[in-house]
N, C-alpha and C positions, 0 to 999 in steps of 0.2 A: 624536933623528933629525935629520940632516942636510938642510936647504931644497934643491933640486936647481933653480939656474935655467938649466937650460937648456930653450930654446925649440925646439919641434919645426916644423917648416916642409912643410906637406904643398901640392904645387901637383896640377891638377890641370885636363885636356885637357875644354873642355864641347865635345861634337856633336851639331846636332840630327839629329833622324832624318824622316824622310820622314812619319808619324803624327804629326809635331810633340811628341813629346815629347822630352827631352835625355838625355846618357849622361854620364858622369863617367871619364875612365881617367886613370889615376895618367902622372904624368910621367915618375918616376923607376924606373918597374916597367912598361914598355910589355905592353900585354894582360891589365891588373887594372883590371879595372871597380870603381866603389863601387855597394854592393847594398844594401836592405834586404830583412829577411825579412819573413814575414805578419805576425808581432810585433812588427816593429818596430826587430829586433836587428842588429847590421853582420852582412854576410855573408863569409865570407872570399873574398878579391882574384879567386885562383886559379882558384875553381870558380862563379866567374863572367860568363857572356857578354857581348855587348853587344845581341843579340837577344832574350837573358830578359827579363819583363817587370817582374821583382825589380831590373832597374838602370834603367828607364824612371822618369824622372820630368817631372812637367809644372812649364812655365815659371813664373816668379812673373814677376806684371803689376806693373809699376812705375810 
Protein backbone atom coordinates (compact mmCIF):
# COMPACT_ATOMS: atom_id res chain seq x y z
CA UNK A 1 0.00 0.00 0.00
CA UNK A 2 1.08 3.28 -0.93
CA UNK A 3 1.70 6.40 2.16
CA UNK A 4 -0.72 9.24 0.72
CA UNK A 5 0.84 12.56 2.00
CA UNK A 6 -1.52 14.67 1.34
CA UNK A 7 -2.82 17.01 3.80
CA UNK A 8 -6.30 17.85 3.99
CA UNK A 9 -7.14 21.53 4.98
CA UNK A 10 -10.58 22.09 6.66
CA UNK A 11 -11.27 25.96 7.71
CA UNK A 12 -14.10 26.78 9.26
CA UNK A 13 -16.53 30.26 10.07
CA UNK A 14 -16.96 30.27 14.41
CA UNK A 15 -20.44 32.47 15.36
CA UNK A 16 -21.67 32.94 18.51
CA UNK A 17 -25.27 32.92 19.04
CA UNK A 18 -27.24 34.85 21.28
CA UNK A 19 -27.47 31.63 24.23
CA UNK A 20 -23.81 31.88 24.09
CA UNK A 21 -23.20 28.95 22.62
CA UNK A 22 -21.00 28.69 19.05
CA UNK A 23 -21.86 27.20 15.53
CA UNK A 24 -19.07 25.86 13.20
CA UNK A 25 -19.92 26.40 9.16
CA UNK A 26 -17.62 25.14 6.61
CA UNK A 27 -15.89 27.88 4.50
CA UNK A 28 -15.73 26.20 1.57
CA UNK A 29 -19.40 24.85 1.39
CA UNK A 30 -21.30 28.00 2.64
CA UNK A 31 -24.57 26.62 4.71
CA UNK A 32 -22.77 23.12 6.14
CA UNK A 33 -22.73 23.31 9.69
CA UNK A 34 -20.48 20.75 11.80
CA UNK A 35 -22.84 18.57 13.94
CA UNK A 36 -22.66 16.09 16.32
CA UNK A 37 -25.21 13.24 16.93
CA UNK A 38 -26.54 12.05 20.56
CA UNK A 39 -23.60 9.37 19.99
CA UNK A 40 -21.27 11.29 19.29
CA UNK A 41 -20.98 10.58 15.52
CA UNK A 42 -20.37 13.53 12.67
CA UNK A 43 -23.62 14.48 11.28
CA UNK A 44 -23.80 15.13 7.56
CA UNK A 45 -23.12 18.99 6.48
CA UNK A 46 -26.27 19.20 4.49
CA UNK A 47 -29.00 18.30 6.81
CA UNK A 48 -27.74 20.43 9.24
CA UNK A 49 -29.02 23.74 10.60
CA UNK A 50 -27.48 26.32 12.49
CA UNK A 51 -30.61 26.58 14.98
CA UNK A 52 -30.32 22.69 15.72
CA UNK A 53 -28.99 22.11 19.00
CA UNK A 54 -26.81 19.00 17.47
CA UNK A 55 -24.51 22.07 15.99
CA UNK A 56 -24.53 24.19 19.36
CA UNK A 57 -21.51 23.92 21.22
CA UNK A 58 -20.27 25.60 24.33
CA UNK A 59 -17.01 27.79 24.48
CA UNK A 60 -13.72 26.35 25.93
CA UNK A 61 -12.49 28.70 28.80
CA UNK A 62 -8.86 29.43 28.19
Amino acid sequence: MKSNNRRLLYLFILSRKENHYTTYSSLSHPGNYLALSHRGQLRRGNSVGPNQSCAHFLPRRT
